[in-house]
C-alpha positions as a Markdown table, in Angstrom:
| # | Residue | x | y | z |
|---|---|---|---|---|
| 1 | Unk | 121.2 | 185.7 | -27.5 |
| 2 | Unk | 118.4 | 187.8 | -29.4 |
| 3 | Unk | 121.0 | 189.4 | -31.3 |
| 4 | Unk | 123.4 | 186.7 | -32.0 |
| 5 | Unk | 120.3 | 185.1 | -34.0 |
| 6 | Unk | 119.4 | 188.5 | -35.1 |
| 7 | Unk | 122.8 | 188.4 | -36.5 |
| 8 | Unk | 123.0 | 185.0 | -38.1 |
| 9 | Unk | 119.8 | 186.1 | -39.7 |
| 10 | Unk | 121.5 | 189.0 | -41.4 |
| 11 | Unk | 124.1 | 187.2 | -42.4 |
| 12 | Unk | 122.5 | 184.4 | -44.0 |
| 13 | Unk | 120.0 | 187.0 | -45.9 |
| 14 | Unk | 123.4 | 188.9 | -47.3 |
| 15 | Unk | 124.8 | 185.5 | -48.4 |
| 16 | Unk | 121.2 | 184.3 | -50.1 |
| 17 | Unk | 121.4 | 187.7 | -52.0 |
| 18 | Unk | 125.3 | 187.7 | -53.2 |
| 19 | Unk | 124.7 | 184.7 | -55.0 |
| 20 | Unk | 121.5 | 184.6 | -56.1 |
| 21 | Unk | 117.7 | 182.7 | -55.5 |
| 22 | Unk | 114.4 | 181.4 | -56.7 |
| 23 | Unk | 111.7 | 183.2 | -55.0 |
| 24 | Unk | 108.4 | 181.6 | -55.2 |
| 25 | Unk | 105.3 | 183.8 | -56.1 |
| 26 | Unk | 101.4 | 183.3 | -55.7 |
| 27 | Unk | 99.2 | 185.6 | -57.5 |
| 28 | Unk | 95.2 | 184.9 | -56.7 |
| 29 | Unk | 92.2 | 186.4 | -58.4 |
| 30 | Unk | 89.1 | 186.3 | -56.4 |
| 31 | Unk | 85.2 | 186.7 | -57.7 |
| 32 | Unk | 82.9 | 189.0 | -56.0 |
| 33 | Unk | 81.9 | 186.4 | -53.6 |
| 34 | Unk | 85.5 | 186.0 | -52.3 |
| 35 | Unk | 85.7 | 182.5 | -53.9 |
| 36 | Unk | 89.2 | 181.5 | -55.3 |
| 37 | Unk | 88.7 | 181.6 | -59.1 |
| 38 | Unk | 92.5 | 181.1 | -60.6 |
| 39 | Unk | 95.6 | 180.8 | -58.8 |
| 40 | Unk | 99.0 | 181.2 | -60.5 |
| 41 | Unk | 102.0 | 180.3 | -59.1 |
| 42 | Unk | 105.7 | 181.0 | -60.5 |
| 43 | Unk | 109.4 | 180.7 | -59.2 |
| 44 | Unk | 111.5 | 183.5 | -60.3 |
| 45 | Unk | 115.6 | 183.5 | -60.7 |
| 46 | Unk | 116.9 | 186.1 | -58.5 |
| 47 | Unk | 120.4 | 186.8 | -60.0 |
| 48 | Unk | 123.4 | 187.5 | -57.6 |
| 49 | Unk | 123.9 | 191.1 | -56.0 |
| 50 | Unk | 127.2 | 192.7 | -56.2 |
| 51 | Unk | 126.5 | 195.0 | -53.1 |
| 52 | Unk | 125.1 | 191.9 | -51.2 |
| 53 | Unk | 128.4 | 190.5 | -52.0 |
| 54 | Unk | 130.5 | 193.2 | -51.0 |
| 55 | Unk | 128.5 | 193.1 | -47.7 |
| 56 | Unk | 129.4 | 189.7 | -46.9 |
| 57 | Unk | 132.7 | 190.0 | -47.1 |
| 58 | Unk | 132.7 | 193.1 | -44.7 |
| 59 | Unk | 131.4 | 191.2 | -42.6 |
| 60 | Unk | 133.7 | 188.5 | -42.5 |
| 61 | Unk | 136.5 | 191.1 | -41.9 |
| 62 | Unk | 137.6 | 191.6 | -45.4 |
| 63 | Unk | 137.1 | 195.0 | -46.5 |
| 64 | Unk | 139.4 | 193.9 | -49.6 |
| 65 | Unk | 138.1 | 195.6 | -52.7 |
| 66 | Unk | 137.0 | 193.3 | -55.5 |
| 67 | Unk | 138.6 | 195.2 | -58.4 |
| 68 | Unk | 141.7 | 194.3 | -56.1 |
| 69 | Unk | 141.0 | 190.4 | -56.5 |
| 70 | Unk | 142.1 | 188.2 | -59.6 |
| 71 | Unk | 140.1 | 185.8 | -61.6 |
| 72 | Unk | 141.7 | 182.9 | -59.5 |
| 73 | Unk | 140.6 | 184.5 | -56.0 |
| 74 | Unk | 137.2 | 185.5 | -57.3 |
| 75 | Unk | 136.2 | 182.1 | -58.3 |
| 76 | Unk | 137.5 | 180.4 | -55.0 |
| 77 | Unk | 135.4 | 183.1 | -52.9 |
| 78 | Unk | 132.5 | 182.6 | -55.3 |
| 79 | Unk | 132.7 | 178.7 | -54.7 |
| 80 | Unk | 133.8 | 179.6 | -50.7 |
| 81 | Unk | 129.9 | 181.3 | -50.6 |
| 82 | Unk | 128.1 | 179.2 | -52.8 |
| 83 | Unk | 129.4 | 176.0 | -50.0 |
| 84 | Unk | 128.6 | 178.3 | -47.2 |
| 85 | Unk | 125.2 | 179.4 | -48.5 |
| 86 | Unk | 124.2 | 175.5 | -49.4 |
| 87 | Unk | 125.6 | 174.5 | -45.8 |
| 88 | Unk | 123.3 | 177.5 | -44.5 |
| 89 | Unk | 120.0 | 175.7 | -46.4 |
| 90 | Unk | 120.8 | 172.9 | -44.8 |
| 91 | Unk | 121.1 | 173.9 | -41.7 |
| 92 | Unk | 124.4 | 173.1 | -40.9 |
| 93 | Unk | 126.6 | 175.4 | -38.8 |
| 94 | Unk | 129.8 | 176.4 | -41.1 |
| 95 | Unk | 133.0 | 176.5 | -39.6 |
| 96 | Unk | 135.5 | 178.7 | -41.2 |
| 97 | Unk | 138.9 | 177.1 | -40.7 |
| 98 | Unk | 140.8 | 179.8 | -42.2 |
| 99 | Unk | 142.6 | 177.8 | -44.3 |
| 100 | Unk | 142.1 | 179.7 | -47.8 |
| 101 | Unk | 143.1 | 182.9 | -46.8 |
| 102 | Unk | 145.3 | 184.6 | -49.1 |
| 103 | Unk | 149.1 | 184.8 | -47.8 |
């Protein structure tokens, strides 16, 4: 069971990376004293990762090249990861039903 959570741990790290984040960072300057004198905090856009992308889709069996895929097929995997990521933050279990696989 360790590494079935393992697992869905990778995954859902692979899938947060292919399309992108906003990462949250805290930067704290102290005084001699060790008192708390400013604290900045910032989000950053992380953009989407092509290899991340790649990655996923291994892992979901298709080891289909992307130069291989048209416009039409990129943007209905793009949508396909951007629902399956936002189910993910939800916490909601997706279900692949198979029904857009190409024929």
């Amino acid at each position: 069971m360790k590494g079935e959570l393992q697992n869905q741990d990778l995954r859902r790290a692979i899938l947060r990376k292919a399309i992108g984040y906003e990462a949250r960072e805290v930067v704290e300057e102290y005084s001699a004293d060790d008192q708390l004198i400013k604290r900045k905090i910032s989000i950053k856009q992380i953009p989407p990762d092509l290899a991340a992308l790649k990655a996923a889709l291994e892992l979901e069996g298709r080891e289909n090249d992307l130069s291989d895929l048209s416009d039409v097929e990129l943007e209905k995997l793009k949508i396909k990861l951007l629902k399956k990521l936002g189910d993910i933050q939800k916490g909601e279990k997706y279900e692949d039903n198979n029904s857009d696989q190409q024929s």
